[in-house]
Backbone and ligand atoms as CSV (ligand in chain L), in Angstrom:
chain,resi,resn,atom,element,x,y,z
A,1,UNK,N,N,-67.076,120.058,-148.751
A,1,UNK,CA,C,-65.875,119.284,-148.405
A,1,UNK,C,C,-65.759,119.133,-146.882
A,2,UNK,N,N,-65.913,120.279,-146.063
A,2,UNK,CA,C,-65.825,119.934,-144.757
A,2,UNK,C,C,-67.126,119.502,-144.387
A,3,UNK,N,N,-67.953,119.767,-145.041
A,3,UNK,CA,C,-69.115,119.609,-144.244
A,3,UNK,C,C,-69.334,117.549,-144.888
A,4,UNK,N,N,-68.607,116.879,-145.602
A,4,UNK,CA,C,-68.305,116.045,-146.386
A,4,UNK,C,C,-67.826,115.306,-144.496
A,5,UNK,N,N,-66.384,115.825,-144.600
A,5,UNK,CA,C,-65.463,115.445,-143.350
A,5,UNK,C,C,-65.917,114.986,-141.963
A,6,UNK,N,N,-66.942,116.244,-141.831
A,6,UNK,CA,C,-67.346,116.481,-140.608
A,6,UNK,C,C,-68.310,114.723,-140.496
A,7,UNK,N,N,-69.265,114.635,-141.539
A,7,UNK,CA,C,-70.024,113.681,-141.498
A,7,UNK,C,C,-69.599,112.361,-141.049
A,8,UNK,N,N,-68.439,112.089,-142.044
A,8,UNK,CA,C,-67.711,110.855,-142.013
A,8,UNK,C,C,-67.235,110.857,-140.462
A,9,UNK,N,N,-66.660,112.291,-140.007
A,9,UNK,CA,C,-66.392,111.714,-138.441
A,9,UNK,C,C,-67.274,111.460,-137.458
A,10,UNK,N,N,-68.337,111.889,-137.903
A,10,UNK,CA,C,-70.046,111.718,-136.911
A,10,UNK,C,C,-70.131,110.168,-136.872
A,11,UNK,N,N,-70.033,109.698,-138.277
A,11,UNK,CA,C,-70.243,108.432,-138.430
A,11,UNK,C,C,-69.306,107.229,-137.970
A,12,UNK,N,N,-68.189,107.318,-138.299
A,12,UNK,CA,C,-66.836,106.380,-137.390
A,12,UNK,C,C,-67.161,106.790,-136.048
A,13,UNK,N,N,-67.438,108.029,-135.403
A,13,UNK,CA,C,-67.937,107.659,-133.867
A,13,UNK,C,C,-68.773,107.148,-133.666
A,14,UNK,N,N,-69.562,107.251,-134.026
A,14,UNK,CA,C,-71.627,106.626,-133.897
A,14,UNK,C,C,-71.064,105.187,-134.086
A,15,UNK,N,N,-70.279,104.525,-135.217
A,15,UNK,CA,C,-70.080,103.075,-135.138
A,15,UNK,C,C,-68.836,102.674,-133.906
A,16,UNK,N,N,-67.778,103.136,-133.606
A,16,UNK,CA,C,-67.293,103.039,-132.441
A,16,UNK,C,C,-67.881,102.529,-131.333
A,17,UNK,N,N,-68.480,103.935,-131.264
A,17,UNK,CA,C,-69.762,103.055,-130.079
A,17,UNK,C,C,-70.491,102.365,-129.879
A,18,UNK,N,N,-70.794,101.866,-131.051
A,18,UNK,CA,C,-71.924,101.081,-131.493
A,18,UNK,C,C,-71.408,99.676,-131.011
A,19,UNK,N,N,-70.064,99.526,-131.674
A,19,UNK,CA,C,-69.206,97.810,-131.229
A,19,UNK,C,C,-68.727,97.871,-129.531
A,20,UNK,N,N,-68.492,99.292,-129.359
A,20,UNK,CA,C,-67.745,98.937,-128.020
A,20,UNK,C,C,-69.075,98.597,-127.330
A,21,UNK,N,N,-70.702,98.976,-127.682
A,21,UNK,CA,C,-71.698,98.702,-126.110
A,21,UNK,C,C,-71.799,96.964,-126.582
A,22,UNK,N,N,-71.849,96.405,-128.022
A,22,UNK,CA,C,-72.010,95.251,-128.250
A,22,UNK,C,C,-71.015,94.241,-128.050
A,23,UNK,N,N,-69.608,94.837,-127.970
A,23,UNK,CA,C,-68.408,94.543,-127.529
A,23,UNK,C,C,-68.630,94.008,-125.710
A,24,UNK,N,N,-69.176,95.404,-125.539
A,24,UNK,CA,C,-69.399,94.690,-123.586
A,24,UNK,C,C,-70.029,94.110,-122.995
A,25,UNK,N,N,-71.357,94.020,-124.216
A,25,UNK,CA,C,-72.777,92.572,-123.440
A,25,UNK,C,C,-71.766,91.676,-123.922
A,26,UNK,N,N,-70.662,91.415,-125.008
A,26,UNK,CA,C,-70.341,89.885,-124.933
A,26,UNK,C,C,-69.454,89.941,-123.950
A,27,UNK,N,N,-68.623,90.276,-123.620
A,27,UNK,CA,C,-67.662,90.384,-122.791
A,27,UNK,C,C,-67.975,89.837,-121.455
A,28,UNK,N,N,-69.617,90.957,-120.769
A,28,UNK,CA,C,-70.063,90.660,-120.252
A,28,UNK,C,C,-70.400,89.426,-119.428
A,29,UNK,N,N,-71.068,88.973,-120.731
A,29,UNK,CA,C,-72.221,87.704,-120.544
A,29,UNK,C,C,-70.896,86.623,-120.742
A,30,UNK,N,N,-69.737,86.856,-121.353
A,30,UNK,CA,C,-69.005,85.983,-121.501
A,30,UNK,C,C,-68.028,85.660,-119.971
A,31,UNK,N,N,-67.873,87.179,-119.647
A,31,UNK,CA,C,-66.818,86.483,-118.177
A,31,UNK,C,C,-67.528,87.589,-116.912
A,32,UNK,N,N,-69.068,87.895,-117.098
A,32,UNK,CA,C,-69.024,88.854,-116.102
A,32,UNK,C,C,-70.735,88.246,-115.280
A,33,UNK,N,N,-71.311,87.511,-116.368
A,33,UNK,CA,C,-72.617,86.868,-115.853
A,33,UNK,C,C,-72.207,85.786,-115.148
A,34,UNK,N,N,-71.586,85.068,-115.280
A,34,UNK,CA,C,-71.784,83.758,-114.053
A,34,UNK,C,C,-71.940,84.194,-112.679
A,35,UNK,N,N,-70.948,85.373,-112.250
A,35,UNK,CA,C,-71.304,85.515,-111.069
A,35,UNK,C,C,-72.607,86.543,-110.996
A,36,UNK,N,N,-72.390,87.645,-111.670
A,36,UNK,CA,C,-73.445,88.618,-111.571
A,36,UNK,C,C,-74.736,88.891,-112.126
A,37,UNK,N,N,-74.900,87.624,-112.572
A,37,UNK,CA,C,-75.944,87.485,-113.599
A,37,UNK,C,C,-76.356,88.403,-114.841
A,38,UNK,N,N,-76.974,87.706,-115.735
A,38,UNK,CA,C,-77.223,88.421,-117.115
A,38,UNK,C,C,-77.822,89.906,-116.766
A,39,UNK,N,N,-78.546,89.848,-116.078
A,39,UNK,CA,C,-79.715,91.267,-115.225
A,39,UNK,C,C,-78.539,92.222,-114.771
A,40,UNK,N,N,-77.304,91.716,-114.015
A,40,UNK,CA,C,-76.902,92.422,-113.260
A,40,UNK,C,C,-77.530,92.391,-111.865
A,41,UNK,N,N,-78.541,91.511,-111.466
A,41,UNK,CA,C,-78.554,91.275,-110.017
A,41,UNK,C,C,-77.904,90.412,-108.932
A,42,UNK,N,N,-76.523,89.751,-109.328
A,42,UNK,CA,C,-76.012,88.773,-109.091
A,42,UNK,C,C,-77.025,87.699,-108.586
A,43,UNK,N,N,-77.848,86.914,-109.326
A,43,UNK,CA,C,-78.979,85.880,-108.973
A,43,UNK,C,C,-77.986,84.823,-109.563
A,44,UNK,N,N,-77.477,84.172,-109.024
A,44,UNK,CA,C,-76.359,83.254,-109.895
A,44,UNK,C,C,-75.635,82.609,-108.554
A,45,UNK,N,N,-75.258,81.144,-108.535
A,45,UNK,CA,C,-75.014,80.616,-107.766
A,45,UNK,C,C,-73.764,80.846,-107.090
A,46,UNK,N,N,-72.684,81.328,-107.828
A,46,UNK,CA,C,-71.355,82.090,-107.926
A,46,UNK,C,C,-71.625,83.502,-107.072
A,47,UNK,N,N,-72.911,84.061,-107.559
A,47,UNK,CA,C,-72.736,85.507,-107.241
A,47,UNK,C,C,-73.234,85.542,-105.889
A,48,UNK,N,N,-74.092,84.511,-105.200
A,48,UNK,CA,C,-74.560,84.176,-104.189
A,48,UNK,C,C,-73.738,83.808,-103.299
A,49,UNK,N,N,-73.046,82.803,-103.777
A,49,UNK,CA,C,-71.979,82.410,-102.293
A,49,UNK,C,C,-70.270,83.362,-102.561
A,50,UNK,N,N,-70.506,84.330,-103.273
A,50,UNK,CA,C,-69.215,85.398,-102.825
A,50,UNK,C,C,-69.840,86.598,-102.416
A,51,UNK,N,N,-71.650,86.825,-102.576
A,51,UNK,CA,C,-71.750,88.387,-102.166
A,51,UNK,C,C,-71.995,89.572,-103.175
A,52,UNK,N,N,-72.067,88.976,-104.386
A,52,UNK,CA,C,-72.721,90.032,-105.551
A,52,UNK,C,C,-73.585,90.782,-105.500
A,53,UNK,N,N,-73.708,91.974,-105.076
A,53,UNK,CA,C,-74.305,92.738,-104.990
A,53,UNK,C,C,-75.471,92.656,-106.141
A,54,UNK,N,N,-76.669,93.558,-105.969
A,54,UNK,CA,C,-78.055,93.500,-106.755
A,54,UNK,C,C,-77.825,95.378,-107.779
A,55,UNK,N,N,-77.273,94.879,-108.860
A,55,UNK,CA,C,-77.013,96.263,-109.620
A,55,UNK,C,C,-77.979,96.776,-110.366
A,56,UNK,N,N,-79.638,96.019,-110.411
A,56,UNK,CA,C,-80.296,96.668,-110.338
A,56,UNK,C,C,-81.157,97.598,-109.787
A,57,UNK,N,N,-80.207,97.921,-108.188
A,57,UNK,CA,C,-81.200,98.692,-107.425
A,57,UNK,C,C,-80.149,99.844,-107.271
A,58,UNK,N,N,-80.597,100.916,-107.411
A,58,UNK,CA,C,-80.274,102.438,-107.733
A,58,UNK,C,C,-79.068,102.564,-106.625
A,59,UNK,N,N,-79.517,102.160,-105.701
A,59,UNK,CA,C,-78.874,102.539,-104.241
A,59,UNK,C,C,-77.119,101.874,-104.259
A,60,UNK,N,N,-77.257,100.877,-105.079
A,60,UNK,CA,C,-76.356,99.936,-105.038
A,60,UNK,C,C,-74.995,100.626,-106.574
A,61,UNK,N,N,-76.118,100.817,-107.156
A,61,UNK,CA,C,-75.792,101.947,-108.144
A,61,UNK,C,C,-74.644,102.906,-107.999
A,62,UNK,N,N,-75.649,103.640,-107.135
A,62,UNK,CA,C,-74.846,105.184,-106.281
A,62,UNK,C,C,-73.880,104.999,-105.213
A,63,UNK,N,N,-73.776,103.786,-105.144
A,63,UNK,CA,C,-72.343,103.300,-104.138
A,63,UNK,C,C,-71.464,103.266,-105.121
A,64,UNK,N,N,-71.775,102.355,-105.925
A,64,UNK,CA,C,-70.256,101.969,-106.902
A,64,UNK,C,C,-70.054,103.602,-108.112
A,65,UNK,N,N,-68.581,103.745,-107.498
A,65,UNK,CA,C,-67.930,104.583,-108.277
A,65,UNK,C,C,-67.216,104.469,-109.344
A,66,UNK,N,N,-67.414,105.125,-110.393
A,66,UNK,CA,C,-66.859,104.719,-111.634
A,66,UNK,C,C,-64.942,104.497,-111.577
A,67,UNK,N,N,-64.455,105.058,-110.687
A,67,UNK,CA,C,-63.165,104.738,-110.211
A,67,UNK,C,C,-62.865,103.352,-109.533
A,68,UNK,N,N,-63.217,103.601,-108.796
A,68,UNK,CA,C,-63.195,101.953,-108.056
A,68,UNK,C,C,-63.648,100.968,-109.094
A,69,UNK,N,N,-65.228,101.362,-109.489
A,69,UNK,CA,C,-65.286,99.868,-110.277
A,69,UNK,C,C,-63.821,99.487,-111.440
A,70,UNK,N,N,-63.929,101.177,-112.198
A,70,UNK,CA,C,-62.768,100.321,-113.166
A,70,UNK,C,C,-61.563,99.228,-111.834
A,71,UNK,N,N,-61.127,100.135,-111.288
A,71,UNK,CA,C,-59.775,99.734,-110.573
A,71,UNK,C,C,-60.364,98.107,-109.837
A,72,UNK,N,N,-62.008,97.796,-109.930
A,72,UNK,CA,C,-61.971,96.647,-109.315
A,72,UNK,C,C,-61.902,95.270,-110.776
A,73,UNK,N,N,-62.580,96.098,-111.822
A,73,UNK,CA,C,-62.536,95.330,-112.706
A,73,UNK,C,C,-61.111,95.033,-113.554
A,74,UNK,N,N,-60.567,96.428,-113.328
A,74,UNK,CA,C,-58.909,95.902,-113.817
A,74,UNK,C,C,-58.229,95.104,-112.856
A,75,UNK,N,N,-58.306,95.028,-111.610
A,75,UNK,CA,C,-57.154,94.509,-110.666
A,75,UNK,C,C,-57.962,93.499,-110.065
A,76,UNK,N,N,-59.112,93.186,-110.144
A,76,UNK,CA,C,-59.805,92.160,-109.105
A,76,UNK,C,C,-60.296,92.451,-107.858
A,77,UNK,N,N,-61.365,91.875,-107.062
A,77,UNK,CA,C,-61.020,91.860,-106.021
A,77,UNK,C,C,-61.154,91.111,-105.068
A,78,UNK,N,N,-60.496,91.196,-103.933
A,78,UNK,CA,C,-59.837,90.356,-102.670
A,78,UNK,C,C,-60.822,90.870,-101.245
A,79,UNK,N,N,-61.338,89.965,-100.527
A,79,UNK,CA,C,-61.238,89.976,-99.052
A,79,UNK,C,C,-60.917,89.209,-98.293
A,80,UNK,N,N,-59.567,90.002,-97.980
A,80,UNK,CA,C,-58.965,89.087,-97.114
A,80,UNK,C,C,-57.631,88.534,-97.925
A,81,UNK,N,N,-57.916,86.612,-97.568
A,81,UNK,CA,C,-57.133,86.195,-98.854
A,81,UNK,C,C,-58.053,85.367,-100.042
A,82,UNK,N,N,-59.426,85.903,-99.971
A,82,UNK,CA,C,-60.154,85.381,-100.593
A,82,UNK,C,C,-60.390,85.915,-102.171
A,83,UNK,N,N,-60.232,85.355,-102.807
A,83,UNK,CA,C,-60.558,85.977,-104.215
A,83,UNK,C,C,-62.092,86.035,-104.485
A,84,UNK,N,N,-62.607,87.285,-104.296
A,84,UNK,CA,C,-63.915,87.457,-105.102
A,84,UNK,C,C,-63.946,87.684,-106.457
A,85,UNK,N,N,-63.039,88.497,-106.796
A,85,UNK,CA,C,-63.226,88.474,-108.416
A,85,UNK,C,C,-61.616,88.657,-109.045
A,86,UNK,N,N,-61.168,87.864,-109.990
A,86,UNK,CA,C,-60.321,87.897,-110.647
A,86,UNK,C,C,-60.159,89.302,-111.027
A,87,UNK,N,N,-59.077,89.575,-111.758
A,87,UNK,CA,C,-58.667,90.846,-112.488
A,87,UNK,C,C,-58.473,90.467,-113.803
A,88,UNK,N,N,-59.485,91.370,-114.581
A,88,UNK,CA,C,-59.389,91.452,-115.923
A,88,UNK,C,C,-58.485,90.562,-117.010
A,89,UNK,N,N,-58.942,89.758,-117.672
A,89,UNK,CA,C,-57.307,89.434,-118.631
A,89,UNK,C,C,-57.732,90.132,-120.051
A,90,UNK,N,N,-57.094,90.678,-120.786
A,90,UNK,CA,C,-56.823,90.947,-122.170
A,90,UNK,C,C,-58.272,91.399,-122.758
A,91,UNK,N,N,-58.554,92.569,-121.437
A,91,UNK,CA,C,-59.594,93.760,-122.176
A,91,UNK,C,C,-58.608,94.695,-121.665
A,92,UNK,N,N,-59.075,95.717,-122.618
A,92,UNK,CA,C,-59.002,97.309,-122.692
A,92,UNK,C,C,-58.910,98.428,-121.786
A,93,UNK,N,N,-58.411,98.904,-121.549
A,93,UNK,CA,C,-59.195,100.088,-120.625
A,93,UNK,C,C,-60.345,100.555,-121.445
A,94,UNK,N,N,-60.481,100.985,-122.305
A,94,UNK,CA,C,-61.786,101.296,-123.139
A,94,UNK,C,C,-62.903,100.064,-123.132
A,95,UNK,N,N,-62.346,99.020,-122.928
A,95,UNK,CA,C,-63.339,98.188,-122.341
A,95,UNK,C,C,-64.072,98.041,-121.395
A,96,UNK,N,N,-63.153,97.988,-120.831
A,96,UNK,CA,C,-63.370,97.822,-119.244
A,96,UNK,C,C,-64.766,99.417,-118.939
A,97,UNK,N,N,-64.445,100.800,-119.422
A,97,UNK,CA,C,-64.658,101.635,-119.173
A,97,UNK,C,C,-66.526,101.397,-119.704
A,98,UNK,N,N,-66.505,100.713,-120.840
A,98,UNK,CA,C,-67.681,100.197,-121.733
A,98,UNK,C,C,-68.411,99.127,-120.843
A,99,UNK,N,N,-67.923,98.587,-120.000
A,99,UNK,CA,C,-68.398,97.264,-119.409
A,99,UNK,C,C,-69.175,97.916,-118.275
A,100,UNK,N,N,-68.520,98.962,-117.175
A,100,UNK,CA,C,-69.301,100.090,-116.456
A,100,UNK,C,C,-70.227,100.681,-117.246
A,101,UNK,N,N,-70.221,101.312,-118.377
A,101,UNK,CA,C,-71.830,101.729,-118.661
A,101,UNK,C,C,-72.642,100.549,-118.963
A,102,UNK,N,N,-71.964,99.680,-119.432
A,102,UNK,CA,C,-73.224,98.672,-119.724
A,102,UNK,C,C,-73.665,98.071,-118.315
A,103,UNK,N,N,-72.902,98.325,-117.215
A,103,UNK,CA,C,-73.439,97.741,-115.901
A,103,UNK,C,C,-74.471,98.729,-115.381
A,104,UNK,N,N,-74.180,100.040,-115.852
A,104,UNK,CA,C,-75.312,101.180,-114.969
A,104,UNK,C,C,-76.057,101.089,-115.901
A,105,UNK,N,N,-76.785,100.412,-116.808
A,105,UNK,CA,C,-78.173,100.518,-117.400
A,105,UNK,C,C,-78.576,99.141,-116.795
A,106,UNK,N,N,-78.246,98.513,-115.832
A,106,UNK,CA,C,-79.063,97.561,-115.187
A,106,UNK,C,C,-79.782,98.613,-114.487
A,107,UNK,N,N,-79.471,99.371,-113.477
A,107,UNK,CA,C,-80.218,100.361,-112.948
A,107,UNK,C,C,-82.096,100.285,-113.028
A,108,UNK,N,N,-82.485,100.109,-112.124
A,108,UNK,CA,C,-84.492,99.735,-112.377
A,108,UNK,C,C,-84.988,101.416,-112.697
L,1,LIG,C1,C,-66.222,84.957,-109.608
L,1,LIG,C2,C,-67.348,85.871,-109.574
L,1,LIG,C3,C,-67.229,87.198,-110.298
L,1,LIG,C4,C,-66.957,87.419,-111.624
L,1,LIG,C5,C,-66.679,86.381,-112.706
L,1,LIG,C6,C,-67.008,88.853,-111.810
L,1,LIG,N1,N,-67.292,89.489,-110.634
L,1,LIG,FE1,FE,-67.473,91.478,-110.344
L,1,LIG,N2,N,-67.684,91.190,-108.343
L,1,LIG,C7,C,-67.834,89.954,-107.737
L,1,LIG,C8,C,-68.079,90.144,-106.317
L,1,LIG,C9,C,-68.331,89.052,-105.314
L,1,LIG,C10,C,-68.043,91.536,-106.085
L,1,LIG,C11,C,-68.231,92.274,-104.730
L,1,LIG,C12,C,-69.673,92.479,-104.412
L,1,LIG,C13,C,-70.312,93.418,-105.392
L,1,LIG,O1,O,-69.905,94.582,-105.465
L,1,LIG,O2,O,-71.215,92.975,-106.141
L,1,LIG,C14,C,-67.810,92.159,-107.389
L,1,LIG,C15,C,-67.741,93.521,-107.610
L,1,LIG,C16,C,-67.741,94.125,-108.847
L,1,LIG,C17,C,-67.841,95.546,-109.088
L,1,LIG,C18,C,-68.047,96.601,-108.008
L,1,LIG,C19,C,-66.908,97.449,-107.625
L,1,LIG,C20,C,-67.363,98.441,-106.587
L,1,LIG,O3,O,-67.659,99.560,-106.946
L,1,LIG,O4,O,-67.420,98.089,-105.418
L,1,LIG,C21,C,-67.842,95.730,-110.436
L,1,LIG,C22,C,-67.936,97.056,-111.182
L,1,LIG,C23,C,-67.712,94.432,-111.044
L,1,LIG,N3,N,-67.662,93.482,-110.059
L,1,LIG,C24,C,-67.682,94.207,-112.393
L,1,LIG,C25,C,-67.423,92.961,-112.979
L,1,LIG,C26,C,-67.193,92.779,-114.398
L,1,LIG,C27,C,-67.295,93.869,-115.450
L,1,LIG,C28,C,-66.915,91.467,-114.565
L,1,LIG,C29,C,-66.535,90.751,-115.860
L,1,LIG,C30,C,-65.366,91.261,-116.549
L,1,LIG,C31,C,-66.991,90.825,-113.260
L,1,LIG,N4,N,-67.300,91.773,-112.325
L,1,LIG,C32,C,-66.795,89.471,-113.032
L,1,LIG,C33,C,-67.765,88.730,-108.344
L,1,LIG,C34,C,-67.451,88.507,-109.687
């Protein structure tokens, strides 16, 4: 019986996760590739003339903090009075949080 329980909860997590990483390539590719490209190297004409960093190189990696990014992907961000990146509409924090790991497996 518990050992019944235990399973079923192995399994609703294992699928959880399963939608939230497939949940964040669409998400992704839906509002996060134009500028930063599908790779994550911002090679994209958008990601070029605002400054998109190349998130497949480690270095670039180990700058971005999992704090900041959420707080850049929830709130946007600004230099100056320039809008580089909008702020999030009508994802998750569990999204958002899913959208950072799916950005650090660009990583080379
Ligand atoms: C209009 C273009 C544009 C779009 C769309 C966009 N970004 Fe950005 N993003 C930028 C620019 C420009 C920067 C600043 C340079 C950099 O860090 O690459 C940035 C920075 C970031 C950062 C780095 C924060 C840090 O640590 O400095 C993360 C994480 C990020 N974006 C995630 C996303 C996600 C996830 C999406 C989709 C929901 C997204 N971006 C959509 C242009 C965009």
């Amino acid at each position: 019986m518990i050992k019944k329980l235990f399973l079923t909860l192995v399994l609703t997590g294992a699928a959880v996760t399963l939608t939230q990483a497939q949940d964040a390539k669409a998400v992704y590719e839906k509002d996060c590739a134009k500028c930063h490209a599908a790779n994550g190297n911002g090679d994209t004409k958008m990601g070029k003339k605002l400054g998109a960093k190349d998130y497949t190189d480690a270095k670039v990696q180990a700058d971005m903090k999992d704090d900041k990014a959420f707080k850049v992907i929830k709130e946007g961000l600004k230099e100056g009075d320039k809008t580089l990146m909008k702020p999030s509409e009508g994802i998750t924090d569990d999204q958002i949080k899913a959208l950072i790991t799916y950005m650090r497996a660009f990583k080379k």
